[in-house]
Backbone as a ProteinNet text record, in pm:
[ID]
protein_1_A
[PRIMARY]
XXXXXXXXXXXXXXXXXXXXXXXXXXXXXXXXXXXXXXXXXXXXXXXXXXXXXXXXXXXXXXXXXXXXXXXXXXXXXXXXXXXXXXXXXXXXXXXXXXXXXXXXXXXXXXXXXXXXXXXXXXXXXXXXXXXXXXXXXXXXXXXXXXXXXXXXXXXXXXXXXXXXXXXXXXXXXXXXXXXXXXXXXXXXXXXXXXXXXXXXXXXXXXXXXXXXXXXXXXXXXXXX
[TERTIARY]
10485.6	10383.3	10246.5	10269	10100.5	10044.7	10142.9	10011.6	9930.3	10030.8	9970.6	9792.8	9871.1	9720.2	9661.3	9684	9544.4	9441.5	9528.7	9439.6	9346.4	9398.1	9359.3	9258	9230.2	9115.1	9031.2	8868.3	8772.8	8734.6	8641.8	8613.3	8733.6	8843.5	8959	8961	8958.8	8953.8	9065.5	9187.2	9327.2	9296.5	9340.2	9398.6	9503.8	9525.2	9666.4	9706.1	9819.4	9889.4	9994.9	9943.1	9991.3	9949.1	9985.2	9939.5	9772.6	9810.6	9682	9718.7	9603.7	9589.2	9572.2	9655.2	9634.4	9556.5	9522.9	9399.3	9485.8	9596.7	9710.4	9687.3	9734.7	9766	9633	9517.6	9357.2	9319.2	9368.3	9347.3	9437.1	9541.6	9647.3	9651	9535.1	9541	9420.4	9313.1	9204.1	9222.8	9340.1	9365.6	9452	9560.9	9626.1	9669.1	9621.5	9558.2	9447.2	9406.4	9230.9	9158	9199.8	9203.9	9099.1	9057.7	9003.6	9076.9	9163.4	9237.1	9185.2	9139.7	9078.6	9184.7	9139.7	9230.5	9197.1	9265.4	9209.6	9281	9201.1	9264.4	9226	9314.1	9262.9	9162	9120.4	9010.1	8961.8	8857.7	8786	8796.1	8926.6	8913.2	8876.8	8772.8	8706.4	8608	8550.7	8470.4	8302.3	8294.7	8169.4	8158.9	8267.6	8249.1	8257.5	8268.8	8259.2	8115.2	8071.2	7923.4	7839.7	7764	7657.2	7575.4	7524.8	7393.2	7462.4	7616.4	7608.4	7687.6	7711.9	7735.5	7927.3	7985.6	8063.2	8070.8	8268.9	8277.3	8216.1	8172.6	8092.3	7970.2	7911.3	7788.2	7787.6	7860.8	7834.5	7870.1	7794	7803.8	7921.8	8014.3	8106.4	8057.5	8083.1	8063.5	8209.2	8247.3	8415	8427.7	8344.7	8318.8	8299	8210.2	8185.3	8248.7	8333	8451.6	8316.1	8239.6	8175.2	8080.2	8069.5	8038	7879.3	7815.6	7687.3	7646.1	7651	7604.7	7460.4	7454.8	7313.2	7206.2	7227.6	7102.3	7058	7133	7144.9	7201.7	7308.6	7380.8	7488.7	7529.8	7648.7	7807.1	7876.9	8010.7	8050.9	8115.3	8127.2	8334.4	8406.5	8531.7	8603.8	8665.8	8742.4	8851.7	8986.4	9134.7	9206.1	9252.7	9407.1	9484.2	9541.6	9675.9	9721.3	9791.5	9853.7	9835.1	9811.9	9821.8	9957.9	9963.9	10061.5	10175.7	10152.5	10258.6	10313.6	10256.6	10278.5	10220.1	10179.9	10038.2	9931.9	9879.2	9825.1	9665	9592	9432.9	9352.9	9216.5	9138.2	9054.1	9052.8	8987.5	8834.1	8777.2	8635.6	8587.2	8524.1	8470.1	8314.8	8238.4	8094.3	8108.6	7944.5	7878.1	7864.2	7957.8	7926	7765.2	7676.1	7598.1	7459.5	7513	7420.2	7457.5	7570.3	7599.8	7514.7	7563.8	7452.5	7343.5	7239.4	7129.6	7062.7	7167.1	7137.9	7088	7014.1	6933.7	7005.6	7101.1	7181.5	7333.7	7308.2	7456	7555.8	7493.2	7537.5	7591.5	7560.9	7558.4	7708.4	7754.3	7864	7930.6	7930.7	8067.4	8015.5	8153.7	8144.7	8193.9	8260.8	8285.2	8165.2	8207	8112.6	8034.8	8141.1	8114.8	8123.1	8211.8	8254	8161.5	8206.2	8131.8	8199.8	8156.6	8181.8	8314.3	8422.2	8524.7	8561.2	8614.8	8621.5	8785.4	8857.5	8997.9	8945	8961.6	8938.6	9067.7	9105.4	9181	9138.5	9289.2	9255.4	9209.4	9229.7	9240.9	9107.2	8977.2	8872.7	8877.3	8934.4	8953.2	9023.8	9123.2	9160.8	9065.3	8968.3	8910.7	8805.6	8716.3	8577.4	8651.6	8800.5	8818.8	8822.4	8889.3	8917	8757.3	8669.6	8550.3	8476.1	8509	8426.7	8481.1	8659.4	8717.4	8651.7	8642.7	8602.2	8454.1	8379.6	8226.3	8254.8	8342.6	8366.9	8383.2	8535.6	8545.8	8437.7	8337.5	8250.3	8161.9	8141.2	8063.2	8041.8	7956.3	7983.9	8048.6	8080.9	8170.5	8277.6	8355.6	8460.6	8606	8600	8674	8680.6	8570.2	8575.5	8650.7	8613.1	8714.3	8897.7	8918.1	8993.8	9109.3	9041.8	9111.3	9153.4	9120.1	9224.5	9382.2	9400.4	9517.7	9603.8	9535.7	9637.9	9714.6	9646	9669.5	9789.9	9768.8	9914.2	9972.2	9952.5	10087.7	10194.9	10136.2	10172.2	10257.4	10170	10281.6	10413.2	10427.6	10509.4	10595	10536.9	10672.4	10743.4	10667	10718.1	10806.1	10760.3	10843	10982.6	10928.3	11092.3	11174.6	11153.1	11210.3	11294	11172.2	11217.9	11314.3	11275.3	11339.8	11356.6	11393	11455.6	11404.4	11259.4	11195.8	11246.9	11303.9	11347	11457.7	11531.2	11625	11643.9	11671.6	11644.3	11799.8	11760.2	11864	11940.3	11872.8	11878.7	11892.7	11878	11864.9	11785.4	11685.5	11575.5	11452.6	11316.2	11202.1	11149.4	11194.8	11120.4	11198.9	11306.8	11380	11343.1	11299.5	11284.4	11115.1	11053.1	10937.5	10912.1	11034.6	11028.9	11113.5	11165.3	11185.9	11094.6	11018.9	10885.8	10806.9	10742.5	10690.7	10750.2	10929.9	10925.5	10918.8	10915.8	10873.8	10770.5	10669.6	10487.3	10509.9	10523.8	10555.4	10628.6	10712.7	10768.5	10701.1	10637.2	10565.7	10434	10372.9	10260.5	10314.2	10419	10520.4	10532.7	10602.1	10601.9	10495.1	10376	10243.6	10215.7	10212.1	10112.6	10153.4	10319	10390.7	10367.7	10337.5	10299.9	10168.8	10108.2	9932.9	9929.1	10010.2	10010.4	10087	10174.2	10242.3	10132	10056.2	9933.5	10066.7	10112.8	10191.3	10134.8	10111.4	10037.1	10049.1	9983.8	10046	10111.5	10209.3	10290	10225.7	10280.7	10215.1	10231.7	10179.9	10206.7	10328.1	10442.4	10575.1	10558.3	10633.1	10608.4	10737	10746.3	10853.7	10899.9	11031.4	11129.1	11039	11003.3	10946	10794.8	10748.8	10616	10604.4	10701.2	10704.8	10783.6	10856.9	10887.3	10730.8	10645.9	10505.1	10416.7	10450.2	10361.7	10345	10194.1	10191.2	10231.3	10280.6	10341.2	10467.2	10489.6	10616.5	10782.5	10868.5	10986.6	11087.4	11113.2	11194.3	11329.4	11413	11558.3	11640.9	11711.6	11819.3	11901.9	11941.4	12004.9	12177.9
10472.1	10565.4	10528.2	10463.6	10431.1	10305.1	10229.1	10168.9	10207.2	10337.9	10382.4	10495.9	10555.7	10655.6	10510.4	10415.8	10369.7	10275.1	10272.8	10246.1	10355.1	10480.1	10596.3	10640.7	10586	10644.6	10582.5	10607.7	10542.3	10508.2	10369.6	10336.3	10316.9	10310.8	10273.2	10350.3	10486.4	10600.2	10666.3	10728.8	10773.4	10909	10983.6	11137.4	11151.1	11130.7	11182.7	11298.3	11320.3	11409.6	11479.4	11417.7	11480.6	11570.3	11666.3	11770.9	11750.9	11599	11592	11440.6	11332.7	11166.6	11182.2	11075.5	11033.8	10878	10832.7	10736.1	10621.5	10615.5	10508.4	10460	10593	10568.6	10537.5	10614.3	10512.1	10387.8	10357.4	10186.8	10114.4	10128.4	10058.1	10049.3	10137.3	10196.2	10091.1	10075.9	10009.3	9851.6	9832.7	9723.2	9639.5	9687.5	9629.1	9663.7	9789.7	9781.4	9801.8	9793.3	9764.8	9874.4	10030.7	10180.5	10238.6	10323.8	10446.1	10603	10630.9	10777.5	10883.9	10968.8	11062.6	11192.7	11265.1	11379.3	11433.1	11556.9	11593.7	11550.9	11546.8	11467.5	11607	11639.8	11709	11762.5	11815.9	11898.8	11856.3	11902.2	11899.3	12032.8	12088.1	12233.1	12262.7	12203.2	12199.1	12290.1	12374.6	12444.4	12401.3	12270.7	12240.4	12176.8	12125.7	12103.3	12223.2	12349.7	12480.1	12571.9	12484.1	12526.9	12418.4	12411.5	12274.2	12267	12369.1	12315	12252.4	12230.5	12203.2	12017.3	11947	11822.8	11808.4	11747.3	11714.3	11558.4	11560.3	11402.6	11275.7	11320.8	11261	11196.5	11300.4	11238.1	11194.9	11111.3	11035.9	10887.9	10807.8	10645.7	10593.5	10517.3	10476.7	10277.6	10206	10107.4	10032.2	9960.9	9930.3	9847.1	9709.9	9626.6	9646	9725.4	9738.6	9866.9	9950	10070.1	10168.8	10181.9	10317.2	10372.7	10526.8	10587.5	10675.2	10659	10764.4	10878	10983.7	11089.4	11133.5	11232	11255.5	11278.1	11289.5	11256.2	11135.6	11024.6	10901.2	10843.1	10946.6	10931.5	10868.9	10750	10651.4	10717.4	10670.7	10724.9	10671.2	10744.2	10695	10599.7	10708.4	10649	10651.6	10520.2	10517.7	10471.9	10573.7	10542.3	10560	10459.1	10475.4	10561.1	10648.3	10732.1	10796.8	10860.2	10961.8	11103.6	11152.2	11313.5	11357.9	11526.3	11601.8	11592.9	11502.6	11471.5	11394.4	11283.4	11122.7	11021.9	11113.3	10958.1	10896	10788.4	10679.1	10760.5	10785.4	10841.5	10760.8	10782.4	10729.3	10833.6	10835.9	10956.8	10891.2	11004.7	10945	11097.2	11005.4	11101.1	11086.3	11149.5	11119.6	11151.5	11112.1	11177.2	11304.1	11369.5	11528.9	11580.7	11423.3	11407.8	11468.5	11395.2	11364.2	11486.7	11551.7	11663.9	11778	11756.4	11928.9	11930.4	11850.1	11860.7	11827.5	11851.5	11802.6	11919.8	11975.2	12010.9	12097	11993	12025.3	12104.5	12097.7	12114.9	12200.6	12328.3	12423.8	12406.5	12315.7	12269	12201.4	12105.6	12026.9	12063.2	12114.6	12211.8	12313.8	12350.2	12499.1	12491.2	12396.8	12354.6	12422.1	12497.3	12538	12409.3	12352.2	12226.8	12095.4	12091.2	11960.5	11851.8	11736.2	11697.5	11673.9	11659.8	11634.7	11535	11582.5	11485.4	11457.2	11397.6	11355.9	11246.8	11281.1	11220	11118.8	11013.9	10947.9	10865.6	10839.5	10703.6	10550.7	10499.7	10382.2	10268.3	10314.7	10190.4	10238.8	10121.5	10153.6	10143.6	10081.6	10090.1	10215	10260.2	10390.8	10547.1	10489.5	10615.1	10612.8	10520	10519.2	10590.8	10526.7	10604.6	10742.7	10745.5	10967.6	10968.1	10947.7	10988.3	11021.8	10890.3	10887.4	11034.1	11008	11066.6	11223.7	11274.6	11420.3	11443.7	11315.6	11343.9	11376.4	11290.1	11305	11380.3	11458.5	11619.5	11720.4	11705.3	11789.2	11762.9	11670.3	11657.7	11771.6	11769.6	11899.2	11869.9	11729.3	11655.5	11668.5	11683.9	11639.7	11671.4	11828.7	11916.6	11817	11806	11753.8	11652.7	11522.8	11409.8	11467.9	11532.2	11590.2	11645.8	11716.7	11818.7	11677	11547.7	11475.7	11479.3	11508	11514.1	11639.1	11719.7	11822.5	11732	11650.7	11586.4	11467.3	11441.3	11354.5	11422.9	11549.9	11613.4	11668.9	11705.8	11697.8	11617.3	11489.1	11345.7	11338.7	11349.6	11308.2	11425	11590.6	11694.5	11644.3	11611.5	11565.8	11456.9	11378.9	11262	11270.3	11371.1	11356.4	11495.4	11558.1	11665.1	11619.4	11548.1	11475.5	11328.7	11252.5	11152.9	11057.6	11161.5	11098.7	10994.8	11014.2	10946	10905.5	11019.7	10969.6	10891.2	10848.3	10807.5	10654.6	10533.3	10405.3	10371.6	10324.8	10287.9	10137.3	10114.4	9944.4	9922.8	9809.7	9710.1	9624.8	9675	9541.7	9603.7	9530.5	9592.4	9538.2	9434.7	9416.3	9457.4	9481.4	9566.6	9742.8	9833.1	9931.6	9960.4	9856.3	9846.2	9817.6	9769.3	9762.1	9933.1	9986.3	10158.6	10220.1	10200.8	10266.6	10247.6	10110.1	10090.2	10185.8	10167.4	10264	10393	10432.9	10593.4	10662.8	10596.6	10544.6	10547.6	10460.3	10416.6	10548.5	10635.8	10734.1	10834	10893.9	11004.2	11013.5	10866.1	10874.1	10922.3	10846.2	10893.9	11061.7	11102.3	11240.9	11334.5	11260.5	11330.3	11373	11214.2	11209.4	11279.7	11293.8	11352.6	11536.5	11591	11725.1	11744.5	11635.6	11691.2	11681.2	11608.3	11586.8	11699.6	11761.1	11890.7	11966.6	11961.9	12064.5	12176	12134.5	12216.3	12251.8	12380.6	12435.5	12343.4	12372.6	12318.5	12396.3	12422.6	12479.7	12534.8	12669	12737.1	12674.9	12689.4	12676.1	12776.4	12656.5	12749.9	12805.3	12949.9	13063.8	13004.3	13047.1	13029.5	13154.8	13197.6	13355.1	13386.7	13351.2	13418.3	13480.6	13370.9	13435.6	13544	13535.6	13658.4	13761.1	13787.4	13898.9	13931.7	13861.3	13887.2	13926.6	13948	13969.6	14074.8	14151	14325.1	14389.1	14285.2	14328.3	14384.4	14502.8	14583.8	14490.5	14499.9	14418.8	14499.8	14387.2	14493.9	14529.2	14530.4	14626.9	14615.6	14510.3	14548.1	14685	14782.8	14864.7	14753.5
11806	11850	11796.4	11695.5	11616	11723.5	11792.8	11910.1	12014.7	12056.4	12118.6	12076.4	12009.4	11932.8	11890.9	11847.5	11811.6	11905.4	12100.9	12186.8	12202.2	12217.7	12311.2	12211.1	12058	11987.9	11957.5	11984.1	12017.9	11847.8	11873.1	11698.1	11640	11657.2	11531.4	11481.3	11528.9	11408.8	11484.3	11354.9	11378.6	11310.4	11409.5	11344.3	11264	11173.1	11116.9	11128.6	11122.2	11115	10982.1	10893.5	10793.6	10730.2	10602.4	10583.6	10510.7	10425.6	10327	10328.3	10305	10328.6	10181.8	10117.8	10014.7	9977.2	9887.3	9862	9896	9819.4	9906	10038.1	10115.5	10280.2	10341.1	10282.6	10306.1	10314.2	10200.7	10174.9	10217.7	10258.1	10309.6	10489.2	10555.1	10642.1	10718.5	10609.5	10625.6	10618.4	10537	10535.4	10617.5	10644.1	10751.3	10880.8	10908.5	11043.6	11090.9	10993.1	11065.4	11083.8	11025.3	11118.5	10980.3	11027	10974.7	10968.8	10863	10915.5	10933.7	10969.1	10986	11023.9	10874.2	10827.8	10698.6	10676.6	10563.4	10426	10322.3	10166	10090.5	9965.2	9910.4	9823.8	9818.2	9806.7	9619.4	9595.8	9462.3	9401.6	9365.2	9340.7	9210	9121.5	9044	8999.4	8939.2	8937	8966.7	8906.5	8979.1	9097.5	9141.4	9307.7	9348.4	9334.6	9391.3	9448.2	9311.6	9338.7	9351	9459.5	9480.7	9461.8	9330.9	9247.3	9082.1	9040.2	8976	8992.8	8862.1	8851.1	8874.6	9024.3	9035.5	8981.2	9011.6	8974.5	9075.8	9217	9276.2	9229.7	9192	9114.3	9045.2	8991.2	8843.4	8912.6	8872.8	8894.3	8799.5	8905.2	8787.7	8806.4	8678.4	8686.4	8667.1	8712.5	8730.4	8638.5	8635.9	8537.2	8397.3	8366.9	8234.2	8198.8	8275.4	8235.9	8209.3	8268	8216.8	8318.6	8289.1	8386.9	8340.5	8435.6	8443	8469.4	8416.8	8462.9	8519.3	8609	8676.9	8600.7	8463	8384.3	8326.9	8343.4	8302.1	8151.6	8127	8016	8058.9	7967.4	7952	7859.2	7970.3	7904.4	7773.9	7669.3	7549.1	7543.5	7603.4	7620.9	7720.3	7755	7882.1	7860.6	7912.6	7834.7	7930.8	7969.6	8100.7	8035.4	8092	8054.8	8207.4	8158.3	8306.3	8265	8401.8	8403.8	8377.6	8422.5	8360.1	8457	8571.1	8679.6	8668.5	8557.5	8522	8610.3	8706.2	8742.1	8684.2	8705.7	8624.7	8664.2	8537.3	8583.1	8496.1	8436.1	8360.5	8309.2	8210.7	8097.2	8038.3	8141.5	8056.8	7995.5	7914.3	7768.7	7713.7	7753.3	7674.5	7571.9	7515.4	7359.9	7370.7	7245.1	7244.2	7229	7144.5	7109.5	7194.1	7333.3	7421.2	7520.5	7507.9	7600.5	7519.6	7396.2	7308.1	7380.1	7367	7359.9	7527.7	7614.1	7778.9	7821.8	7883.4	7981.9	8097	8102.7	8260.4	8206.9	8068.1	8036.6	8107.2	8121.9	8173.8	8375.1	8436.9	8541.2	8502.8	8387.4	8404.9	8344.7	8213.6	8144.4	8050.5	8082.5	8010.6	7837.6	7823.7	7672.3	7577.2	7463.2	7374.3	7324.9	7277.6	7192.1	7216.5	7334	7315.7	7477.7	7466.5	7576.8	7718.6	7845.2	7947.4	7978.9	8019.7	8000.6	8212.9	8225.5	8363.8	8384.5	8470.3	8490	8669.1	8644.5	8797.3	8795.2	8921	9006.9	8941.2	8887.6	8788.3	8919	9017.2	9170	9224.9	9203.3	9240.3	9424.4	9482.2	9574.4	9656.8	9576.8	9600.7	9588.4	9480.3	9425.5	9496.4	9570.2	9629.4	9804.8	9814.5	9954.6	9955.1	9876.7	9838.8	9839.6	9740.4	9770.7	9923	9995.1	10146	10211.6	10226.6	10308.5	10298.4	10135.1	10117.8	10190.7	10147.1	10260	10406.1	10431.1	10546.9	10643.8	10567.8	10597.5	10546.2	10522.6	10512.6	10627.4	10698.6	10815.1	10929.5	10990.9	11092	11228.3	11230.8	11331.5	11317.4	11195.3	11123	11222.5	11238.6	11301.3	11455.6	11539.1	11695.3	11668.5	11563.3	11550.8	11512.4	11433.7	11401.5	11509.4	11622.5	11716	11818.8	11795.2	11894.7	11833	11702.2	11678.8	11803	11847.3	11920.3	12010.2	12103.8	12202.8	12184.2	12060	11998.7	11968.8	11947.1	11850.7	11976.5	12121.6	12236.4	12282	12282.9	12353	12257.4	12101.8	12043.8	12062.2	12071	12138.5	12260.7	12377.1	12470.4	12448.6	12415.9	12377.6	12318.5	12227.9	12133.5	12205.2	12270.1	12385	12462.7	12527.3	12711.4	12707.8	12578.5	12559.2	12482.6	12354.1	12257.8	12183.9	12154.4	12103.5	11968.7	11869.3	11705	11672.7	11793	11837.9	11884	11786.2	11844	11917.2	12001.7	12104.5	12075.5	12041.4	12038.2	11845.9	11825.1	11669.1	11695.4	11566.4	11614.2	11635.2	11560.9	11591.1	11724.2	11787.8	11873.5	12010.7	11997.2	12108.2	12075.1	11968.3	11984.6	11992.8	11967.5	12050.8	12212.4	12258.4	12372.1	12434.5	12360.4	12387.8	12395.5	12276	12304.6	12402.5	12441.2	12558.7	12703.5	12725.9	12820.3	12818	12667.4	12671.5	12723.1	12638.3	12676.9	12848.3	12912.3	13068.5	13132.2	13119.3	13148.7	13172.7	13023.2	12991.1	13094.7	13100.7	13194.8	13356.1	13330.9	13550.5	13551.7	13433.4	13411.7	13451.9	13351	13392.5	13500.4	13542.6	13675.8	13801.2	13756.5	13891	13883.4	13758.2	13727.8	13785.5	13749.4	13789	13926.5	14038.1	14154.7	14211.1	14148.5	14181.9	14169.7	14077.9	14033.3	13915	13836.8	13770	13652.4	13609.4	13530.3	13383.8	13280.8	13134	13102.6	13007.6	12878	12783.8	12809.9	12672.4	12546.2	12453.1	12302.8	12282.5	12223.8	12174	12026.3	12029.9	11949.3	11838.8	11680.2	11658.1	11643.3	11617.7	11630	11502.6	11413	11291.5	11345.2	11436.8	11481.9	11576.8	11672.9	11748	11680	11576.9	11507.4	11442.3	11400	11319.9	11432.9	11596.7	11692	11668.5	11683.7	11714.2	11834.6	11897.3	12051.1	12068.6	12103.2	12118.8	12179	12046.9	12100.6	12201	12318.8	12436.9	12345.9	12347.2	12326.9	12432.3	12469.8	12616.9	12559.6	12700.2	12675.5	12642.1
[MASK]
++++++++++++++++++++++++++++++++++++++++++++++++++++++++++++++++++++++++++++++++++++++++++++++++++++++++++++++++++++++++++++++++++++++++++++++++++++++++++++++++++++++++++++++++++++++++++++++++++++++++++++++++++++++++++++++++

C-alpha cells in the first residue's frame, strides 16, 4: 500500500496514519524512501512550551560537536551526560551554571528551580532530535491539518481494500509475487470505483461502532 499513497501524494509528502511519528520512523522515512511523513509527533508538554513568552527546549542552540548547548541569553552549557530516562531510553542531560542561572534576567521565563540551574533532557541522535524538532513546527503550521486530512482518503482505500479483498491477507510467498497482489488490488479497487461512479452510486456513510451508537442521543428502537 505504501506505493501506492506515495504516487497519489504531491511533494513526497505521506500522511501517516499512526497515532504519533516517532524521530526513528522520521529519519528512516527520509532516508530510504525519499518521503517526508506528515503526521502528528508528540507534543512538548512542558511547562514552558505551554507558554510562548517563555524559554522552550527549541530555543536553545545545541552544538553537536563540542556537546554543548546555548541558551537564549547566550549562556553555555556547563554538563553534558548520556544516561537514560525513567523508561530506559537513551537521552542527554544538559546542565548549566547555577552560577549564571541566579543572576539571569530571564530566569523566571526558563525555570522555576529556587536554586538550582536550568537542566534540559534531549535525543542522543542528532539526526533524530533536529527531526522531532521540524516535525513539531510543522504541526503548528496553519496548513498542517489540509496536508493532514489526505490521510481520510487512504484510510478509505485500505477499508475497502481489506473488506472487499482481502488485502491483510498474502496469497502467494514472496515479495515480489505479493507485490504483484497488490498491484491487482490497486487495479480492482479503481474497476470498483469507476463502475459506482458510472452507476452514480451514492458514497458510504461513515460506519458507527455499537459503542458509539449506544453513546448516540438518538432514541433506541425496541422490537416488540
Amino acid at each position: 500500500m505504501r506505493l501506492w499513497r506515495r504516487k497519489r501524494c504531491s511533494q513526497r509528502n505521506i500522511s501517516s496514519t499512526q497515532a504519533s511519528l516517532h524521530a526513528e520512523v522520521l529519519v528512516s522515512a527520509e532516508h530510504h524512501q525519499k518521503i517526508t511523513l506528515i503526521g502528528p509527533v508528540a507534543a512538548n508538554t512542558s511547562w514552558q512550551a505551554r507558554d510562548e513568552h517563555c524559554f522552550d527546549k527549541s530555543q536553545f542552540s545545541i552544538d553537536w560537536q563540542e556537546q554543548q548547548v546555548r541558551c537564549p541569553q547566550g549562556k553555555t552549557s556547563r554538563y553534558w551526560i548520556p544516561t537514560y530516562d525513567r523508561h530506559g531510553k537513551d537521552v542527554i542531560h544538559i546542565k548549566f551554571n547555577p552560577a549564571d542561572c541566579k543572576v539571569c534576567p530571564s530566569r523566571g521565563l526558563c525555570t522555576q528551580a529556587k536554586a538550582g540551574a536550568r537542566m534540559l533532557a534531549i535525543h542522543p541522535d542528532q539526526e533524530q532530535h533536529q527531526a522531532l524538532q521540524k516535525a513539531r513546527l510543522r504541526q503548528k503550521a496553519p496548513d498542517f491539518k489540509q496536508k493532514y486530512a489526505k490521510r481520510a482518503g487512504i484510510e478509505g482505500t485500505i477499508s475497502q481494500g481489506v473488506r472487499g479483498f482481502d488485502l491483510r491477507h498474502a496469497r502467494y510467498r514472496g515479495l515480489s509475487k505479493t507485490r504483484l497482489q497488490h498491484l491487482f488490488v490497486a487495479a480492482s479497487l479503481n474497476m470498483v470505483r469507476m463502475g459506482a461512479w458510472l452507476m452514480q452510486q451514492p458514497h458510504a456513510q461513515t460506519r458507527r461502532s455499537r459503542l458509539k451508537k449506544l453513546m448516540s442521543p438518538e432514541p433506541v428502537q425496541i422490537a416488540a
